[in-house]
C-alpha positions, 0 to 999 in steps of 0.5 A, a space after each residue: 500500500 502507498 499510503 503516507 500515514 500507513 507509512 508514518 505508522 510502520 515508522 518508515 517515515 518519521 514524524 513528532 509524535 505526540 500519543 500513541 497506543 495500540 489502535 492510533 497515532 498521533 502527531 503534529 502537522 508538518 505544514 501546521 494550520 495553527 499554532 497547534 496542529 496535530 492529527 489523529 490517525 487510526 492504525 487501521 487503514 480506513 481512507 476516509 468517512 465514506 468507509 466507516 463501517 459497524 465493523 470499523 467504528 469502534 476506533 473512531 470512537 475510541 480516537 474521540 474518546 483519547 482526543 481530550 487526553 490528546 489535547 492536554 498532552 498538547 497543552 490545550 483545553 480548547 480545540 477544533 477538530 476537523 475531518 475532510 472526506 475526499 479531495 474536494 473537501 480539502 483531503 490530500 492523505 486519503 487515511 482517515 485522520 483528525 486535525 486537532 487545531 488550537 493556539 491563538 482564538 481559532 474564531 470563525 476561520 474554519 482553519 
């Protein structure tokens, strides 16, 4: 599989990670969109919210269930959380993943 956050995963290519466990990862954003900006990936290649199924959903459950513990390791308690789905919504990896943005006042800027 060519699939960059597969890669990332595997550790056959570097990154800053901030969590991880058995099921996810996380790490920051290497062309951040705010001051913060990390992503949450499950390990579970699964491209994006059109292949979220019932066999599948527990990890993104379980991803939402760690983002605010995320978020303290981050050292914020206010956040976004953003998912695109598809390239015309703005996906480039196309492995489901979370931004998690914070820093200055986001305000109503959608990134």
């Amino acid at each position: 599989m060519d699939c960059l956050f597969c890669k990332i995963i595997a550790g056959d290519i570097p990154c800053t990670k901030v969590y991880e466990d058995d099921k996810i990862l996380c790490f920051k954003d290497i062309n951040p969109q705010a001051e913060v900006h990390a992503l949450v990936v499950p390990k579970l290649h699964i491209a994006c919210a059109n292949e979220i199924t019932d066999e599948n959903s527990a990890v993104v459950a379980y991803i939402f269930k760690k983002i605010p513990e995320i978020a303290k390791l981050l050292g914020v308690s206010d956040y976004r959380i953003i998912n695109n789905c598809g390239e015309g919504a703005g996906q480039t990896v196309m492995h489901l993943h979370f931004h998690i943005l914070s820093g200055a006042n986001l305000g109503e800027r959608l990134v």
